[in-house]
C-alpha positions in Angstrom: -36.0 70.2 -79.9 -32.7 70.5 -78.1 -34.7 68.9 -75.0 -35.8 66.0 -77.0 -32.3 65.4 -78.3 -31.1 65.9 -74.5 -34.0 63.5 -73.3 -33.2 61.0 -75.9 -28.9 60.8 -75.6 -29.5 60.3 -71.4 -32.0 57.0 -72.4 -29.2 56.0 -74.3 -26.6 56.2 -71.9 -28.9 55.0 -69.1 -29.6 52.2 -71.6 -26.0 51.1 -72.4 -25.1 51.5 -68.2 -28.3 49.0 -67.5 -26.2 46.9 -70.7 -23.0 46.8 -68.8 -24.3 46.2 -65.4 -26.3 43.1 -66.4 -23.2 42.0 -68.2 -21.6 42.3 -65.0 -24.0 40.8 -62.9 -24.0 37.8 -65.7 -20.3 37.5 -65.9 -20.0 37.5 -61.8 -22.3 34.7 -61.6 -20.2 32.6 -64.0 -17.3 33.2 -61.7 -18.9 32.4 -59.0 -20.1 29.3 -60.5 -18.0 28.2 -63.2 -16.6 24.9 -62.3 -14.4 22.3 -63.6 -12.1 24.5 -65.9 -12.1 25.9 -69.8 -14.1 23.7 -71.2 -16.8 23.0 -68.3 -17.0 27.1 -68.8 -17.6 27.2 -72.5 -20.7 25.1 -71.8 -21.5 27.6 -69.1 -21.5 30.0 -71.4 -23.5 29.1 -74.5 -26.6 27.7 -71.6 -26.2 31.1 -70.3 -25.3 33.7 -73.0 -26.8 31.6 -76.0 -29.7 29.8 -74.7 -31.4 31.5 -71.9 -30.3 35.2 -72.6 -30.2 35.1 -76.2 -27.6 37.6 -76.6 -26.2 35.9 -79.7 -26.5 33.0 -82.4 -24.8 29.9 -82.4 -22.8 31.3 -85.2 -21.6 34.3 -83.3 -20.7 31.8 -80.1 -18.9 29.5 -82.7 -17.0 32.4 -84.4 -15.9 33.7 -81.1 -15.1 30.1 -79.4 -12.8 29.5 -82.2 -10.9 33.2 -82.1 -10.5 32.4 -78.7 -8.9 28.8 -79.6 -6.5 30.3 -81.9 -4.9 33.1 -79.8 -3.1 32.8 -77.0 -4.6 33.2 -73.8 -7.2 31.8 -71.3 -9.6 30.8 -73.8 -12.7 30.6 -71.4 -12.3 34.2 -69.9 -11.4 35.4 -73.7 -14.9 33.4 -74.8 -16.1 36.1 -72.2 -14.2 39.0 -73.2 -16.0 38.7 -76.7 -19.6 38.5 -75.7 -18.6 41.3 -73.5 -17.3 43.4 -77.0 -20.5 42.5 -78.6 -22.9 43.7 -75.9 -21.2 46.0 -74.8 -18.2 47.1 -76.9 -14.2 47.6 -75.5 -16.0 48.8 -72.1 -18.6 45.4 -72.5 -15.3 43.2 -72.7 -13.2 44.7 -69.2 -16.9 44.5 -67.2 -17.0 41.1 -68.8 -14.0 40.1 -67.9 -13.7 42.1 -64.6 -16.9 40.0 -63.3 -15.6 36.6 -64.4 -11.7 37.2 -62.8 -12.8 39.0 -59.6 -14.8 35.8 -57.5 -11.7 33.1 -57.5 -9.1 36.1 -57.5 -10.1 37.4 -54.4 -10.4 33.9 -53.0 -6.8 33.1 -53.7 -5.4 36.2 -53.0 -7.4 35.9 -49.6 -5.4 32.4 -49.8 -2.5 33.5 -49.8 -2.4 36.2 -47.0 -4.0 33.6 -44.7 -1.2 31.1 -45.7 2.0 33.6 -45.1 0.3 35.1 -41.9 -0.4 31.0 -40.4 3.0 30.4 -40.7 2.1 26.7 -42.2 4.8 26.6 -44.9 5.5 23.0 -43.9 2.2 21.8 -42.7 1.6 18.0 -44.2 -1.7 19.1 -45.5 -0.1 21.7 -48.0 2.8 19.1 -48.8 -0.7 17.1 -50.1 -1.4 19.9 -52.3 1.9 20.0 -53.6 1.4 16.3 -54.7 -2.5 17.5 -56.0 -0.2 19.1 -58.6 1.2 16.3 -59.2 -1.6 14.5 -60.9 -3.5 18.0 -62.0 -0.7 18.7 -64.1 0.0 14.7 -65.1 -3.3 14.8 -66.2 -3.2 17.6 -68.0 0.3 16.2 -70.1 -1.6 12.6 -70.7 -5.0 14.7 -72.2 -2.7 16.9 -73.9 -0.3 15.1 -76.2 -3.5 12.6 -77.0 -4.8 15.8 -79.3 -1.7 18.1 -79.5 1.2 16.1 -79.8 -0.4 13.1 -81.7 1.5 11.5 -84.5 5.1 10.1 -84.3 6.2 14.0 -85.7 4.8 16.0 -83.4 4.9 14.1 -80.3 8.6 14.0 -81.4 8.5 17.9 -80.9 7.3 17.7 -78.0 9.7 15.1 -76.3 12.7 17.3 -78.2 11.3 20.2 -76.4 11.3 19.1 -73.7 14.8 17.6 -73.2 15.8 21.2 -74.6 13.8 23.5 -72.0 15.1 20.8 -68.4 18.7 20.9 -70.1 18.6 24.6 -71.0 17.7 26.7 -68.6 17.5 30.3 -69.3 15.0 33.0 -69.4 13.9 32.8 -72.9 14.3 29.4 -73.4 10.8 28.4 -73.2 9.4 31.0 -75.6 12.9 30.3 -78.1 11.4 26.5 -78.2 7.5 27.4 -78.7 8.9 29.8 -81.9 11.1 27.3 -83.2 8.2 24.8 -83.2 6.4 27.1 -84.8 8.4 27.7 -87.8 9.2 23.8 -87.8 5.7 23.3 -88.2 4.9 25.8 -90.8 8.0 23.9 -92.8 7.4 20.3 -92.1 3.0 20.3 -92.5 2.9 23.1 -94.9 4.9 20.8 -97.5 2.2 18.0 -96.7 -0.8 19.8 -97.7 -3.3 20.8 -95.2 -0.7 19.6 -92.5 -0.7 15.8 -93.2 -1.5 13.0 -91.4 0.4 14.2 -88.1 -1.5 17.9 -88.3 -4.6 16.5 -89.3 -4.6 14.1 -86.2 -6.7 15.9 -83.8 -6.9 20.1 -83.9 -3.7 21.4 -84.1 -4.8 24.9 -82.3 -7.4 23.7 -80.1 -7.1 24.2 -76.5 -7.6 21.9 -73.9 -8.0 21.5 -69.9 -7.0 17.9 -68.4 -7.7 14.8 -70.5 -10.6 17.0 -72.1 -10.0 18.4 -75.3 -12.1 20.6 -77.8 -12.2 21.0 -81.6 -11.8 24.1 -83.4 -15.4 25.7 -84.1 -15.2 26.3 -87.7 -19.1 26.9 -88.7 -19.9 27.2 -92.4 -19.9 30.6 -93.9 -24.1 30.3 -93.8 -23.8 30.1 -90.5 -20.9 32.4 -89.3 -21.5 36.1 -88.3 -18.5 38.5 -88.9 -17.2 39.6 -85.5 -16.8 43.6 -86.0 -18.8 46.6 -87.4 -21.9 45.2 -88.7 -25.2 46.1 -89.5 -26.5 44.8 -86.3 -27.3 46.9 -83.3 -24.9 44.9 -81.2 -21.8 47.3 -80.0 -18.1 45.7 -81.6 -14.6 47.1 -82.3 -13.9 48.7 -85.5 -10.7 48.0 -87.5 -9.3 50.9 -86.1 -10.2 50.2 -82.6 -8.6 46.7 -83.1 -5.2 47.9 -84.9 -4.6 49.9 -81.6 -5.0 47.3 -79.3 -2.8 45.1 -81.3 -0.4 47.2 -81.8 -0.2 48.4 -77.9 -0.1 44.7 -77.0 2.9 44.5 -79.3 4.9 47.4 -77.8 4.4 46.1 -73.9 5.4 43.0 -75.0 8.8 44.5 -76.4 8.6 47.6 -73.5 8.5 46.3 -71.0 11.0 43.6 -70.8 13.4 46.9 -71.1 12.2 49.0 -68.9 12.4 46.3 -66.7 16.7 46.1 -67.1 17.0 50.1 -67.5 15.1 50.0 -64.2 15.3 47.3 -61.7 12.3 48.5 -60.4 10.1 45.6 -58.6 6.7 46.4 -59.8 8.1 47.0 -63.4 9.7 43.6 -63.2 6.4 42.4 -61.9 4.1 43.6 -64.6 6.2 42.1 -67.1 6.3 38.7 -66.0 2.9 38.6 -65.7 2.3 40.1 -69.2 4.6 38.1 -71.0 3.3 34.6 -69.2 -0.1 35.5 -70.0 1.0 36.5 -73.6 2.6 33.3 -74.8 0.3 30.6 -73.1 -0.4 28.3 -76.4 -2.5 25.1 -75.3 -4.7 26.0 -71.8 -4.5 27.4 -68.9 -2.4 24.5 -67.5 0.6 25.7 -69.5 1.1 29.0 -68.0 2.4 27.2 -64.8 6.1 26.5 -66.2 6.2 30.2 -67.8 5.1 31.5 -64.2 7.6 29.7 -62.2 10.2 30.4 -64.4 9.2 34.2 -63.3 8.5 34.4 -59.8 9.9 31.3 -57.9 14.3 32.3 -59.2 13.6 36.0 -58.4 12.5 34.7 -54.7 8.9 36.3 -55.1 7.4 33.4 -53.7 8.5 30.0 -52.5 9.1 26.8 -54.5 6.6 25.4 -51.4 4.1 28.5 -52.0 4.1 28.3 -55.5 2.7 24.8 -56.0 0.7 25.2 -53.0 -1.2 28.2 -54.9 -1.3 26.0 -58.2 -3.0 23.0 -56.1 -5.9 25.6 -54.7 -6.3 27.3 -58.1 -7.9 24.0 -59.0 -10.3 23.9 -56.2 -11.7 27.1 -56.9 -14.1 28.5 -60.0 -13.6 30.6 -62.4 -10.4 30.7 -65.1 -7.1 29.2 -63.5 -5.1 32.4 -64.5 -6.2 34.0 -61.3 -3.3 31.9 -59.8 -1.2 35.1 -60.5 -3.7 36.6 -58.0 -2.6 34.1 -55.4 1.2 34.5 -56.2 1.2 38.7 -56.6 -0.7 38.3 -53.5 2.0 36.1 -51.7 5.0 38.4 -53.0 3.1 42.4 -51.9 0.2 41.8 -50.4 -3.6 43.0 -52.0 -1.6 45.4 -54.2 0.6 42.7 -55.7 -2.5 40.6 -56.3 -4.1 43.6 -58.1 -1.4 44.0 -60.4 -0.4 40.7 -60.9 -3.8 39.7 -61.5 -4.5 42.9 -64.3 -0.8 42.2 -65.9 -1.6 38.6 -66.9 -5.1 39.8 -68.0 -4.2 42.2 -69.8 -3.0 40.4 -73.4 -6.1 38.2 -73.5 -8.4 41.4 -73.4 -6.3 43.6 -76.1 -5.6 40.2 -78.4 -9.2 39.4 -78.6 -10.1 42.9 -79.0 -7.4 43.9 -81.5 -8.0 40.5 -83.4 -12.2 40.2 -83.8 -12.3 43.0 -86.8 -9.8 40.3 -88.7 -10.7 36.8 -87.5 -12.7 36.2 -90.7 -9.5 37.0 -92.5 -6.8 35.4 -90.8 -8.6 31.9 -90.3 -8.5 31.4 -94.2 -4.7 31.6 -94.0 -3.4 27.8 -93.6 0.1 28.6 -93.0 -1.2 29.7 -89.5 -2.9 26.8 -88.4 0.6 24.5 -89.3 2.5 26.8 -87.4 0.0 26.4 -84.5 0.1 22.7 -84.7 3.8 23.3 -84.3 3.7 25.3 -81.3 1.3 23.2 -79.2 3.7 19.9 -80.0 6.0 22.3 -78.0 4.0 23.3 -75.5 3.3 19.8 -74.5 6.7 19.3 -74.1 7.0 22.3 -72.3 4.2 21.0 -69.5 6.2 17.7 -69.9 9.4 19.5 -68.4 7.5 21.4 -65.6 5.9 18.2 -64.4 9.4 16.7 -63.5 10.9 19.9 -62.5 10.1 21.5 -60.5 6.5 19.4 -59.7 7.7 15.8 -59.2 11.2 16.8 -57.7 10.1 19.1 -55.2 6.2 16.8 -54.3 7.4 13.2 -54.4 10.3 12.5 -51.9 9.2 9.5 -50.7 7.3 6.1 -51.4 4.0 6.9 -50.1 4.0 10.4 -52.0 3.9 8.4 -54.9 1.7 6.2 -53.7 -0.6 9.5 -52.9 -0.3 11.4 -56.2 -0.7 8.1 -57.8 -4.2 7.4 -56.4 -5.4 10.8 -56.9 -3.7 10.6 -60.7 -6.4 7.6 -61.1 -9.3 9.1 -59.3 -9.0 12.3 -61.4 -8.3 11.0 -64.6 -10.3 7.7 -64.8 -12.7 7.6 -61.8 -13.6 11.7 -63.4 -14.0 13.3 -59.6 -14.2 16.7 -59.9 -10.6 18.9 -59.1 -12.2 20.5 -56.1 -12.7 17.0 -54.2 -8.6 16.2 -55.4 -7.6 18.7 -53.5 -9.0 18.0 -50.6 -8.3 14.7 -50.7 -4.8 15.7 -51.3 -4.5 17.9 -48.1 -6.1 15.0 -46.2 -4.1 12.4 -47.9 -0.6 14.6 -46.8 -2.1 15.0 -43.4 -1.9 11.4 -42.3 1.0 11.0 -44.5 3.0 13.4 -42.4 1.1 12.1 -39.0 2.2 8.3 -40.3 5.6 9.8 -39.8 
């Protein structure tokens, strides 16, 4: 009997490691693959996960698009997380994670050793990247405050912040301005009812890439499948599981930023600029650019020059764009600087989506939540409106024909829809002959 029970516990954990190395495998291939930013990947995802694998139900992909939507974080790679949870439970959701990060963050990281040991700092090719930037990030303000900031209220929030974060610049500013926001829009669309006319404009917690932008997923209760213990077979989190990572998310987000002035220790400082960007990135990938400079380029970790440089080839490259921090970890210490740059900034989309499955069925009845949300993404196109004059257009555009440059690559990009990858290198050819034009 005891051989029976031995026989049978070893198929099971032979059977759960088969389970997390085809999640792997699955997950790799997306990054390898993956295309054309957060929303491109979603689509990824439900033809691969919903449609050919059949892993889960459209309600299941619905419920977890739409957790991922609501927390902070890079909602593709969070999409991922989940299905990771659900096949394979907290271990499913690293190896899911792990196999979608790894592809473009060894690519940039790769990037960026080859572009310190060149020497080529100055080369006209990356001063084309710089203005790539330039209309990446233009694009992404124009797409932006068309579904979060619409309405004369809310784009108002999002000039006012703005103004505040270019004439106030401190550490904490940004993050002072995205909780103000918030609270402004819990008072001013919670005492419209359902977030008037300016809420109710577009989804106030959606997140968006570019000039794309995607609704909350809000399936009917028929449809919806509670993310957690269930009676299915398919591995989750419990409540308890989830508490934890909520609450350990919590405590490095108020940690670490201490340890880092008792300190002064480098590595400590570097794990929690990481962590905090990646914690308080409301809107897209896209806004975790002016919480990231605000970290590395003051402290003199990287270069103004390397920095945007980094952001330009993020674009070119698949995969979710918060590997950047691979490139600029990378750029600052070498493979071990990428490493933990590139797990710091991770880190809070894997324990938020973990610790926050058990409750999503909970907390997306609660109104007051989505008006403070529509709040803080008025702000956090305000935010991206700030980073795009400074320090993206002052540093990019010195000259007539830089405008020119980031101009035409603003229109190809935006209206004639070429893909980012073929921006940037139209952008290193375009600085090429701009710098060989003299």
């Amino acid at each position: 009997m005891g051989l029976i029970l031995l026989a049978l516990g070893a198929g099971e954990v032979s059977g759960r490691g088969k389970r997390l190395w085809e999640l792997f495998a699955v997950s790799t291939k997306l990054g390898l693959t993956s295309f054309g930013g957060p929303i491109a990947h979603l689509g990824y995802f439900h033809e691969e996960y919903v449609r050919r694998r059949k892993w889960l139900d459209e309600g299941s992909y619905a419920d977890i698009v739409a957790l991922a939507q609501f927390l902070p974080g890079p909602a593709s790679s969070q999409v991922g997380i989940g299905i990771g949870i659900m096949r394979g439970g907290l271990i499913g959701g690293a190896v899911s994670m792990a196999g979608f990060t790894l592809p473009s963050a060894i690519v940039l990281a790769v990037f960026a050793l080859l572009l310190q040991g060149a020497g080529i700092v100055d080369a006209g090719w990356l001063h084309g990247l710089k203005l790539v930037a330039v209309a990446i990030v233009a694009q992404a303000v124009w797409g932006m405050g068309q579904k979060l900031a619409a309405g004369r209220t809310r784009m108002t929030m999002a000039i006012l912040s703005a103004a505040i974060v270019l004439l106030w610049n401190a550490a904490y500013s940004q993050v002072a301005v995205i909780a103000a926001a918030a609270l402004a829009g819990w008072w001013l669309f919670g005492r419209r009812g359902a977030g008037g006319a300016d809420a109710a404009s577009g989804s106030g917690t959606g997140k968006v890439d570019g000039n794309q932008a995607v609704d909350l997923v809000r399936p009917k209760p028929a449809d919806s499948i509670a993310l957690g213990p269930s009676e299915t077979d398919v591995p989750g989190v419990s409540r308890i599981a989830g508490f934890v990572c909520l609450a350990l998310f919590l405590l490095l987000l108020l940690v670490l930023p201490l340890a880092r002035e008792l300190t002064a220790n480098h590595w400590i400082a570097m794990a929690d600029g990481f962590y905090r960007s990646g914690s308080l990135v409301f809107g897209g990938g896209h806004v975790v650019l002016p919480l990231l400079e605000s970290e590395v380029v003051p402290t003199g970790w990287v270069t103004e020059e390397q920095f945007l440089a980094g952001y330009s080839a993020a674009q070119a490259v698949p995969g979710p764009l918060f590997t950047f921090a691979s490139f600029l970890g990378a750029a600052s210490d070498g493979w071990l600087g990428g490493l933990a740059a590139t797990l710091a900034i991770f880190l809070p989309a894997y324990l938020l989506m973990a610790g926050a499955m058990p409750f999503w069925q909970t907390l997306r009845a609660l109104p007051k939540v989505q008006h403070a949300l529509a709040g803080a993404n008025a702000a956090v196109v305000g935010i991206l409106l700030a980073a795009l004059y400074d320090p993206i257009w002052t540093s990019a555009v010195a000259s007539t024909r830089d405008f020119v440059l980031a101009a035409s690559l603003f229109v190809l990009l935006v209206y004639w829809k070429l893909p980012p990858w073929t921006i940037v290198l139209l952008g290193a050819a375009g600085g090429y002959l701009v710098e060989s034009m003299g």
